[in-house]
C-alpha positions as CSV (number, residue, x, y, z in Angstrom):
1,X,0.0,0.0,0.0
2,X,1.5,3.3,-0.5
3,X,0.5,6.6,0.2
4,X,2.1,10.0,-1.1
5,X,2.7,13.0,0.3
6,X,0.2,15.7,-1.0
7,X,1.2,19.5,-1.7
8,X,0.9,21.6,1.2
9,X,0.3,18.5,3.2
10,X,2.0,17.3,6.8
11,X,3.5,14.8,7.9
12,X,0.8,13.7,10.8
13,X,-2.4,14.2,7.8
14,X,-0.2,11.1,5.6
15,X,0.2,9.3,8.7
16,X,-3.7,9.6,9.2
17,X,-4.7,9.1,6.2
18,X,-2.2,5.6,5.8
19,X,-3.6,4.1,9.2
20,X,-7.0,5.2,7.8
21,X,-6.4,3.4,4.1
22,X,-5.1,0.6,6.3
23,X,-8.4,0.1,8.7
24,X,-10.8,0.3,5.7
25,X,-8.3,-2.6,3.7
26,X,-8.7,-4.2,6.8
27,X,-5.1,-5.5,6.4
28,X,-4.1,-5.5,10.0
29,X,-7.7,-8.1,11.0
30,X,-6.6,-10.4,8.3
31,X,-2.9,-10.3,9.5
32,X,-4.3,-11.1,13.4
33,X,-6.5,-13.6,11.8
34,X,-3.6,-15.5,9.8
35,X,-1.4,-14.7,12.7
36,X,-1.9,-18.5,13.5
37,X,-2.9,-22.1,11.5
38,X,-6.7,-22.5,12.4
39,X,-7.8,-25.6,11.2
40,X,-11.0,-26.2,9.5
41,X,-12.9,-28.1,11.6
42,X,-12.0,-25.5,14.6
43,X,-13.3,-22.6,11.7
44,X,-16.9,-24.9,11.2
45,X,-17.1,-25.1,15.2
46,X,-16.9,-21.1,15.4
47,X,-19.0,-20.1,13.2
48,X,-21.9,-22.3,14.7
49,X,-21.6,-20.4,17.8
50,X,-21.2,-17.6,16.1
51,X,-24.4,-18.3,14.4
52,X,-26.1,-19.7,17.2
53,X,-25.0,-16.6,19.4
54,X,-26.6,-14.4,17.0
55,X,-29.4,-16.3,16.3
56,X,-30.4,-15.8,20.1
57,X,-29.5,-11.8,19.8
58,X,-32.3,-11.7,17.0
59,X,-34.9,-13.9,19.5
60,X,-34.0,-11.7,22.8
């Protein structure tokens, strides 16, 4: 990802504008999600209870 410095523009506005590129990329989630090997039965068993969790929200 790069980011240029604008005319007329600081250094702390490209540094905003970066970490703000990088949260709507969502580079840094998918970094913390690959961090570690998650296997595929343990990705089935979480989104169940993910599913079931918000299947309950919706009912309460």
């Amino acid at each position: 990802m790069t980011v240029k410095l604008r005319p007329g523009e600081s250094q702390e506005m490209l540094l905003k504008r970066f970490r703000k590129e990088v949260a709507t990329a969502r580079i840094l989630s998918t970094y913390r999600k690959k961090r570690w090997f998650v296997s595929r039965s343990e990705l089935r068993r979480k989104a169940k209870k993910k599913a079931i969790r918000k299947a309950k929200q919706r009912i309460a």
